[in-house]
C-alpha angles and dihedrals in degrees: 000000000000123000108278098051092064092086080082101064121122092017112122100223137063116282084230096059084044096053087042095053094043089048107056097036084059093049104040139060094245136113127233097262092057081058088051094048086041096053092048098050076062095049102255110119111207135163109241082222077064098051094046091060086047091065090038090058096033115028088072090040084056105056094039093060087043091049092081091047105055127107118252114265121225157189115015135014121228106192129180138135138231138195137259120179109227119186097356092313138087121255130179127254102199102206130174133191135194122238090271095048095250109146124254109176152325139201132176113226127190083214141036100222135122094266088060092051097043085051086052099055096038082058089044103056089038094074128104089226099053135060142200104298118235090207127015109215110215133170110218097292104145088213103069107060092052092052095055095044088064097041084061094042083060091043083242089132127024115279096231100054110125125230111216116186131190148121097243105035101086102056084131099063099031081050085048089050089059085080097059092042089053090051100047092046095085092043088075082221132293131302091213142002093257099052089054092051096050085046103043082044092062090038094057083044098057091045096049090052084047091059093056101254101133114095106234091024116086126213112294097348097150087186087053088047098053094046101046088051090056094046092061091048101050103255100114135030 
């Protein structure tokens, strides 16, 4: 068994029927009990309370071992947020795309201010995929252009990257956050705030494999997809 499948052990099915299971809850509009109907009509007899904690140990785990593999993202950045509704409330997923809709990055936030901007695009830029934007794409929120003034005060974003606002100028990412619409919405929300972040993070990793962004897997190639997702976690050479 090599390293990384060792994440499987002392589950009681296969690693296979697990991936299989994570896998298709973050990349399609269904609840855990149509998983659970789905597996048994395959002969594998498994409790949806299992499954969910299925998505809650792998779908992080997920994202974090895609993450290096992932193309660099360029040219502008389109930023908005959405709600999810988390224990009865609604809470923000801050999410940004590049011009080709390719995903840069998300993060779920308890409140829309300038500090949770200015954390998203701290994690943003921090990551190995992404770059110093030469134009940051907005709708009218008064908290973003604050929080990039100071970023760029601190020397924490390049001082020449242009803030455009406006209310019709992110159509790419609000039609991007349609997808993750179309997935929670069978979830009926989320029971914590921790649950919601380990989810969301599996979901934003599915749909940027399914884009294509990941550097040895094409556009919409479920075989690819399924290969390359047993290849991060040990399964395959």
């Amino acid at each position: 068994m090599t390293h990384a499948a060792r994440a499987f052990r002392g589950f009681r099915f296969p690693a296979e029927v697990i991936l299989w299971a994570v896998r298709w809850y973050l990349q399609f509009p269904i609840s855990y009990r149509d998983l659970e109907a789905m597996l048994a009509d395959r002969g594998v007899e498994v409790d949806h309370t299992t499954m969910y904690r299925w998505v809650q140990r792998f779908a992080p785990e997920l994202e974090k071992r895609m993450r290096r593999h992932l193309r660099p993202c360029r040219g502008s950045w389109h930023v908005d947020e959405t709600y999810i509704r988390v224990s009865g409330q609604w809470r923000y997923l801050y999410r940004a795309v590049d011009g080709t809709g390719q995903t840069i990055d998300f993060l779920l936030s308890a409140k829309r201010d300038k500090k949770a901007a200015k954390r998203f695009f701290k994690r943003a830029l921090g990551r190995k995929h992404t770059r110093n934007p030469r134009e940051v794409v907005t709708d009218r929120l008064k908290s973003y252009p604050g929080a990039l003034r100071e970023m760029k005060q601190k020397r924490e974003l390049w001082r020449f990257t242009r803030h455009r606002r406006g209310r019709w100028l992110n159509n790419r990412v609000e039609q991007d956050h349609r997808r993750i619409k179309r997935l929670t919405r069978p979830m009926l929300g989320f029971r914590c705030f921790w649950t919601a972040k380990r989810t969301l993070a599996g979901i934003e990793a599915m749909a940027m494999l399914a884009k294509g962004q990941v550097c040895a897997v094409p556009k919409g190639d479920m075989p690819a997809q399924r290969s390359f997702v047993q290849q991060i976690f040990g399964l395959v050479a």
